[in-house]
SERO-4910 file (N, C-alpha, C, O; in steps of 0.05 Angstrom, whole numbers):
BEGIN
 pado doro    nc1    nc2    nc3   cac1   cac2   cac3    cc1    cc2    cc3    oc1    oc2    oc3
  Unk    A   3693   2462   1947   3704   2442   1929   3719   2459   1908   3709   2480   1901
  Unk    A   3739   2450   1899   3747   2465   1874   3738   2475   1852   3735   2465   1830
  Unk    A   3732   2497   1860   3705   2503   1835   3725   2522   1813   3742   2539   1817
  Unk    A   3713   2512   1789   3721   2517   1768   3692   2550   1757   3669   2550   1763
  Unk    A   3706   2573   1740   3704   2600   1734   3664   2596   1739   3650   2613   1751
  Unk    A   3652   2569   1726   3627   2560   1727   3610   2557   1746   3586   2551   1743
  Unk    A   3622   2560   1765   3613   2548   1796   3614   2517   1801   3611   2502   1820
  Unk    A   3621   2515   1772   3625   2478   1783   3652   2467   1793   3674   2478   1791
  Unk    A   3645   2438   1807   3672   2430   1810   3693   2424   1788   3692   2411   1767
  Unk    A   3711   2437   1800   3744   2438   1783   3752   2412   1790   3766   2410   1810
  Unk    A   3743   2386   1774   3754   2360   1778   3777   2353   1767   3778   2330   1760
  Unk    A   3797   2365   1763   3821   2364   1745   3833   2376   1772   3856   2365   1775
  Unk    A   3827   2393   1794   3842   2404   1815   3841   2385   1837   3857   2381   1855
  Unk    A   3816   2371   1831   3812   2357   1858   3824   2331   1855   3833   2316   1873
  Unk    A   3822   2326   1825   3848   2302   1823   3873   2300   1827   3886   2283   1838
  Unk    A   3879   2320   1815   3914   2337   1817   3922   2336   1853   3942   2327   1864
  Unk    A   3899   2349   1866   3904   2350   1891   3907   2319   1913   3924   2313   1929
  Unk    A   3884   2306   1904   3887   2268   1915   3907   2258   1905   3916   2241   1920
  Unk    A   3920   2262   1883   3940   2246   1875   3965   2262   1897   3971   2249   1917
  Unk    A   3975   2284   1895   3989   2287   1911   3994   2274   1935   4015   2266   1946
  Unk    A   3967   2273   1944   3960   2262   1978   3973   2238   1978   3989   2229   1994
  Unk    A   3962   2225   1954   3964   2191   1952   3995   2188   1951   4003   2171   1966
  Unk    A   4016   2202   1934   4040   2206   1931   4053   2212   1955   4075   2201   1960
  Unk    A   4039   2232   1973   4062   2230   1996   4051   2212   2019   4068   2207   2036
  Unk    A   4022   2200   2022   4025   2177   2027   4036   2157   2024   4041   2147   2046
  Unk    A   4045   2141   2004   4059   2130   2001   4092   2129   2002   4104   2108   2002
  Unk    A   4102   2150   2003   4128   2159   2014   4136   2149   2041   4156   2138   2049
  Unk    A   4105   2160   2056   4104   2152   2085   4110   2120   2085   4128   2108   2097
  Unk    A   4093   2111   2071   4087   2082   2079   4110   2065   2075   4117   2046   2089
  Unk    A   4124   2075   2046   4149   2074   2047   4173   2061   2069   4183   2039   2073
  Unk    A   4173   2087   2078   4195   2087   2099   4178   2079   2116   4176   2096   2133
  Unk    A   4163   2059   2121   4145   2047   2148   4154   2022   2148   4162   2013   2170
  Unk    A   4154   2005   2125   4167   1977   2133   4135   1966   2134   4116   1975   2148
  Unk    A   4135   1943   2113   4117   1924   2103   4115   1912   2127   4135   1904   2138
  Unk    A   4093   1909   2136   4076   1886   2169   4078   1903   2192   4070   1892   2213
  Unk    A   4088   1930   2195   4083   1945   2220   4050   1961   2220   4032   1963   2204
  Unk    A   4055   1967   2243   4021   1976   2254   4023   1999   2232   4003   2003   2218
  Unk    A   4050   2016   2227   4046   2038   2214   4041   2040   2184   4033   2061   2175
  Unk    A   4044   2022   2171   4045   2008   2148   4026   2009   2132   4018   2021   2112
  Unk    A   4016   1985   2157   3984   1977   2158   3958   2005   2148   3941   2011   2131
  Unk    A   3973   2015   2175   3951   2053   2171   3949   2068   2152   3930   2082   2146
  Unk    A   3980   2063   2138   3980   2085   2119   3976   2071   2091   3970   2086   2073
  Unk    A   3978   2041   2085   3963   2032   2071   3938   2039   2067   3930   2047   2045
  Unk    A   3924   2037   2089   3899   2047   2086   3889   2078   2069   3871   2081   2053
  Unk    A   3910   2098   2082   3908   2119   2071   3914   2119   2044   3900   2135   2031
  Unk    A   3930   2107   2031   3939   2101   2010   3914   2094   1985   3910   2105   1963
  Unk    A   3904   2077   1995   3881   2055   1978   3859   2076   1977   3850   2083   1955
  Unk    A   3849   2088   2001   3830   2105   2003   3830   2126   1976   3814   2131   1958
  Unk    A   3861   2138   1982   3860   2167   1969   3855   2155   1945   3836   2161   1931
  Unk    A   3877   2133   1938   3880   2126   1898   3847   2120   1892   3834   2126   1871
  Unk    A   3839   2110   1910   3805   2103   1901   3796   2125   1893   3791   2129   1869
  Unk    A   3790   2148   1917   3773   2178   1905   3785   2180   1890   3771   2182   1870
  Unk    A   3810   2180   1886   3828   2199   1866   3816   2191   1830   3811   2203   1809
  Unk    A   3819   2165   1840   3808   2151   1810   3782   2156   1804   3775   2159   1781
  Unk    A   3763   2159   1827   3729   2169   1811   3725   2196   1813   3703   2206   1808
  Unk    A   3747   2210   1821   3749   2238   1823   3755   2239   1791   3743   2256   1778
  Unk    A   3776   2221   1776   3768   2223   1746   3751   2210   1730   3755   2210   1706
  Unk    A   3736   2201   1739   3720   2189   1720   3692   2207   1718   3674   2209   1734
  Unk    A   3694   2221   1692   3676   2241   1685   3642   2221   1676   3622   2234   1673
  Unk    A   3641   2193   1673   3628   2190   1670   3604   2192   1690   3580   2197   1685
  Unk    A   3617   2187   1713   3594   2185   1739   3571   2215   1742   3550   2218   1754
  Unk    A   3583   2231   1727   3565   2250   1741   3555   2262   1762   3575   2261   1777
  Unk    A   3544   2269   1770   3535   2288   1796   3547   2259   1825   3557   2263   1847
  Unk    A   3541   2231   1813   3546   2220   1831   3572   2214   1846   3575   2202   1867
  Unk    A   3591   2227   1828   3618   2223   1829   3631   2252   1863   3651   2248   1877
  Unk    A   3618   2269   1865   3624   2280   1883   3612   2268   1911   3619   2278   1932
  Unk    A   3599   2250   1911   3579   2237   1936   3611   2222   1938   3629   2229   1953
  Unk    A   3611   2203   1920   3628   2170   1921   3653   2179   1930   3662   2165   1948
  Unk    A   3670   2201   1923   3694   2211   1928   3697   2217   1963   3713   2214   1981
  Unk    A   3666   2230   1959   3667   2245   1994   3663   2216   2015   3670   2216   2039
  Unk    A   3653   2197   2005   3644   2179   2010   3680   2156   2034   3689   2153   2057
  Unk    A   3685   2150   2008   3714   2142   2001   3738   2151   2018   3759   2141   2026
  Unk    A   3723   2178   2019   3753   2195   2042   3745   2198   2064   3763   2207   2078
  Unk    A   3721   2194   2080   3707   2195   2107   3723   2168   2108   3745   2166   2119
  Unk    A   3713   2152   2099   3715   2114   2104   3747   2110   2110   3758   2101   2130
  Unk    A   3759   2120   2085   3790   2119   2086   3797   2130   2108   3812   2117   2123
  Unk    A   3789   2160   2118   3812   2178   2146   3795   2159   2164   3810   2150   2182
  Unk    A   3770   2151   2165   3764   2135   2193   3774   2113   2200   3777   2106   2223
  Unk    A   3780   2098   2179   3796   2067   2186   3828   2084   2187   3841   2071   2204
  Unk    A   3845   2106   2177   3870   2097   2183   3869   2114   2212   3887   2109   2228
  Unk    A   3856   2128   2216   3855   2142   2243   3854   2129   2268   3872   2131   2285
  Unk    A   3829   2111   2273   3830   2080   2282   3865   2064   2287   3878   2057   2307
  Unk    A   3870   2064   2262   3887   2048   2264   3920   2066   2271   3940   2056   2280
  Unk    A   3915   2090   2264   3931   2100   2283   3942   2104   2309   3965   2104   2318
  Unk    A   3916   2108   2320   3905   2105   2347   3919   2084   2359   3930   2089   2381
  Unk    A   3920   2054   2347   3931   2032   2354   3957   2031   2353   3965   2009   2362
  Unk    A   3975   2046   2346   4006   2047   2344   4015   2055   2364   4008   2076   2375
  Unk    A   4035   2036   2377   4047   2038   2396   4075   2056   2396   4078   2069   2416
  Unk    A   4094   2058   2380   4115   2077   2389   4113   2091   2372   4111   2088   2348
  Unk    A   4114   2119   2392   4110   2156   2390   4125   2162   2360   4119   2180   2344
  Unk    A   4143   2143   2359   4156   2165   2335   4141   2156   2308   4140   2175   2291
  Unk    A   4130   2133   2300   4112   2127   2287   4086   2133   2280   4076   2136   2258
  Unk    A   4070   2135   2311   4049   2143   2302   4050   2171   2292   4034   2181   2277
  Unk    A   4068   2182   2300   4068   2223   2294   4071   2214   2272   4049   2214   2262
  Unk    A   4097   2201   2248   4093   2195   2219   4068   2198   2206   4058   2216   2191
  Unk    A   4059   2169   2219   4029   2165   2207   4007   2189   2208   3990   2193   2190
  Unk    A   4010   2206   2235   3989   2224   2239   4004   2245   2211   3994   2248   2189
  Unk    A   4017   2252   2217   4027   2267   2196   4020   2259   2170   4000   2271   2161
  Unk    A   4028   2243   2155   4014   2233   2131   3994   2242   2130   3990   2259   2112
  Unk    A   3971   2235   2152   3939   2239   2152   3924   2268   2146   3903   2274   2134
  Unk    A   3949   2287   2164   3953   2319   2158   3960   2324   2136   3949   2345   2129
  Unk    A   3976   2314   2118   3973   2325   2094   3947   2324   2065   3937   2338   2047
  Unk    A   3946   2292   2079   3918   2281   2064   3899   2299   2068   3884   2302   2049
  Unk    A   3894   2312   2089   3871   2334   2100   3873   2357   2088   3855   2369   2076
  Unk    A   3903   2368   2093   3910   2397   2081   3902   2389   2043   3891   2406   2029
  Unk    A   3908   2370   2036   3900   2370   2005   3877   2366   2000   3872   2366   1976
  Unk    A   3859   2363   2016   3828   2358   2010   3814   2378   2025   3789   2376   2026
  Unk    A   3829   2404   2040   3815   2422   2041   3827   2447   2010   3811   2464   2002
  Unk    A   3849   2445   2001   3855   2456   1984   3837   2452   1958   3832   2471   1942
  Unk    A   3829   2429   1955   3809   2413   1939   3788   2422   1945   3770   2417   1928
  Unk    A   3780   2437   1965   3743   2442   1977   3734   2422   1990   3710   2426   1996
  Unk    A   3743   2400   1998   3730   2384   2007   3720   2394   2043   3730   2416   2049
  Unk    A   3707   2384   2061   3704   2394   2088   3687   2361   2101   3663   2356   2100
  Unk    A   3714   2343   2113   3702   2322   2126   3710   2312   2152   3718   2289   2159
  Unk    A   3706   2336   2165   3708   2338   2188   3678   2336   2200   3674   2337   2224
***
């Protein structure tokens, strides 16, 4: 996880890093066109990330706040992965999978591991 000089988590990196995700998620989803299968998926990815992303700042939670985040991003890549799965033309779903690859590459940059 982003650990900060303390050994603790660097939650300022790991937010910095979800928001990105969430940002080029939504780029994707973007150029997807509101009511397609692809849309749909990357909405998902969308909602997921801004969720962690948001209790990724909220310093109040405490120790609980790294469970809820890890929590949040299993749930989120499993429903848009699913729903990727369900997309019927090639050049879309690669979009969507792609999106999902970046969301990954920024939450391993983050420390995260939810595989």
């Amino acid at each position: 996880m982003g650990c900060s000089a303390s050994g603790g988590i660097d939650w300022p990196v790991v937010h910095a890093e979800l928001s990105e995700a969430a940002a080029v998620a939504r780029d994707f989803r973007a150029l997807a066109g509101v009511g397609s299968e692809e849309y749909d998926a990357l909405n998902k990815v969308v909602e997921y990330t801004e969720e962690a992303r948001d209790v990724a700042g909220a310093v109040a939670l405490g120790e609980d706040r790294k469970a809820r985040v890890e929590a949040l991003l299993k749930e989120g890549i499993r429903i848009a992965t699913r729903l990727i799965d369900d997309i019927s033309d090639p050049e879309k779903k690669r979009r969507a999978q792609l999106a999902l690859i970046v969301l990954k590459m920024s939450l391993r940059r983050a420390g995260f591991r939810l595989e």
